[in-house]
C-alpha positions, -999 to 999 in steps of 0.1 A, spaced: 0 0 0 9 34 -11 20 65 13 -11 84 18 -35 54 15 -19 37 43 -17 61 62 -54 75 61 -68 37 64 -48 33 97 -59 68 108 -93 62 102 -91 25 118 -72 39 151 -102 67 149 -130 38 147 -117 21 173 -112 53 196 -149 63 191 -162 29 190 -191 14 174 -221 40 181 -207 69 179 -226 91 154 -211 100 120 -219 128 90 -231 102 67 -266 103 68 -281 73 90 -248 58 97 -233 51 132 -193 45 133 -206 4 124 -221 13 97 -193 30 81 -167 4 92 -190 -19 73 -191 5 42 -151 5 41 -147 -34 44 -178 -46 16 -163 -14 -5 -132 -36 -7 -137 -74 1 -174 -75 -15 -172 -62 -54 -201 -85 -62 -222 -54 -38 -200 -27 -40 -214 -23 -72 -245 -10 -57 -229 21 -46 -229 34 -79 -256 10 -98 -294 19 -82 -301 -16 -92 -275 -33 -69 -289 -16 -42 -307 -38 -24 -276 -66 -28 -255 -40 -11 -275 -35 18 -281 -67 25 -242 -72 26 -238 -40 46 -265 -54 73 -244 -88 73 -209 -69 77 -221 -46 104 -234 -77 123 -199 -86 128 -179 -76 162 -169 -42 154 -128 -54 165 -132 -79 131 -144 -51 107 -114 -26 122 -89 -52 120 -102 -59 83 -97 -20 75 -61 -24 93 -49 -51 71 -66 -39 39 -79 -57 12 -74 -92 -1 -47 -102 -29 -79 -106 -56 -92 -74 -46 -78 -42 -73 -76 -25 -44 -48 -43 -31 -29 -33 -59 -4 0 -53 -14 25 -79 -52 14 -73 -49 18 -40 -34 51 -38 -62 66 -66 -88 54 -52 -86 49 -14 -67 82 1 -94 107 -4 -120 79 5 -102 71 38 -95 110 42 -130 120 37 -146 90 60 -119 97 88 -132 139 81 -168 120 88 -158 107 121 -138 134 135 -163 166 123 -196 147 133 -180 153 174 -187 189 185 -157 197 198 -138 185 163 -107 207 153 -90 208 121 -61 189 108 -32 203 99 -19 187 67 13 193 55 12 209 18 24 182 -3 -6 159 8 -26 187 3 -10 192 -32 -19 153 -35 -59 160 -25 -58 190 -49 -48 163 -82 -79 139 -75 -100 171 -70 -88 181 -102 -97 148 -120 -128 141 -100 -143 180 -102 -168 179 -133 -180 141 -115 -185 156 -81 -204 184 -91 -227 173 -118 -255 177 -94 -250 214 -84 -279 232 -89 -253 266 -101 -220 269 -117 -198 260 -95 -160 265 -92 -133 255 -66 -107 275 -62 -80 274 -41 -58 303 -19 -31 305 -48 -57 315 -70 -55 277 -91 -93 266 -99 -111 239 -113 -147 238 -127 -166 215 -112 -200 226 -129 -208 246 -159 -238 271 -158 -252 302 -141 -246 318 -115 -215 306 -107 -206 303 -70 -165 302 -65 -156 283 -33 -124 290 -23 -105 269 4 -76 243 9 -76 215 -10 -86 194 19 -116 216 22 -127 215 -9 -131 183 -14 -154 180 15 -174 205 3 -174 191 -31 -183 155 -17 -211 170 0 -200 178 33 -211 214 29 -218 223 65 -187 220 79 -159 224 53 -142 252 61 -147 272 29 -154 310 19 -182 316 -12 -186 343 -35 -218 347 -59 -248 351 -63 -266 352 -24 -298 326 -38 -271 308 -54 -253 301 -27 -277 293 -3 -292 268 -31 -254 250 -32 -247 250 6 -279 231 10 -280 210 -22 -274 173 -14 -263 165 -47 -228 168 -47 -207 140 -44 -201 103 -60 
């Protein structure tokens, strides 16, 4: 396993442990249990990950999810510890590190801003630089749903469109913060926006942004 991957999957498994297996979370209807048991079917069950993207492999997935969560909770955080199986792409280095640091980043982010008393990280700027290239290359994806233009810019003044239309709303932020925002964590990415004031309000509360 790559550098960042690693090291956001055992951040976020030392985190799951810490908080145990109730403790709330910003995905919607999700305890800490649930989302362990998102992580391990996302990468030991393709036959229902599928459903995550495919409406139609829905049901299959939450059947599998209901199963996982089931488990002891020390099984699935020992299973996010030791990471995925050799048949599993994921277990593969270049996969890995594409597909798993900003998942593991933004579901540790889940954990630690659903507490009210959550701080911010500090990251150091290369991992942020890191965040910024998958933001990049994942922009126009995120923000197909956004009901404005929407750009995402950051302090140095580098931007990426991540939806074409008007009014545009720039949201300007760290790369880290950003991508929250643009994964739909709206309400607490620590972000500044600049438009149109109906515009933005429509954005910060749209709950179509994301994968």
């Amino acid at each position: 396993m790559s550098t960042y991957a690693k090291r956001e999957r055992l951040l976020l498994a030392d985190l799951l442990e810490t908080e145990g297996p109730d403790a709330p979370t910003l995905c919607e209807g999700w305890r800490t249990r649930d989302l362990a048991a998102h992580v391990v079917v996302r990468e030991r069950r393709p036959d229902a990950a599928g459903g995550l993207l495919i409406k139609q492999l829905g049901s299959r997935l939450e059947r599998v999810m209901a199963e996982f969560a089931d488990k002891p909770y020390e099984e699935l955080i020992q299973l996010i510890r030791t990471g995925p199986p050799r048949f599993s792409p994921f277990s593969l280095k270049q996969v890995d590190e594409a597909s798993n640091t900003v998942e593991f980043y933004v579901h540790t982010e889940d954990v630690r801003r659903a507490r009210p008393d959550w701080t911010p990280r500090e990251l150091d700027p290369v991992f942020q630089d890191a965040l910024w290239s998958r933001l990049e290359r994942t922009a126009r994806l995120t923000g197909r749903g956004a009901a404005t233009g929407l750009v995402l810019r950051r302090p140095d003044g580098q931007t990426a469109v991540a939806h074409r239309g008007t009014p545009v709303v720039t949201v300007t932020g760290e790369p880290s913060e950003l991508l929250l925002f643009a994964y739909g964590r709206q309400n607490v990415a620590d972000v500044q926006l600049e438009g149109d004031k109906d515009a933005i309000t429509k954005l910060h509360e749209s709950k179509q942004l994301g994968i």
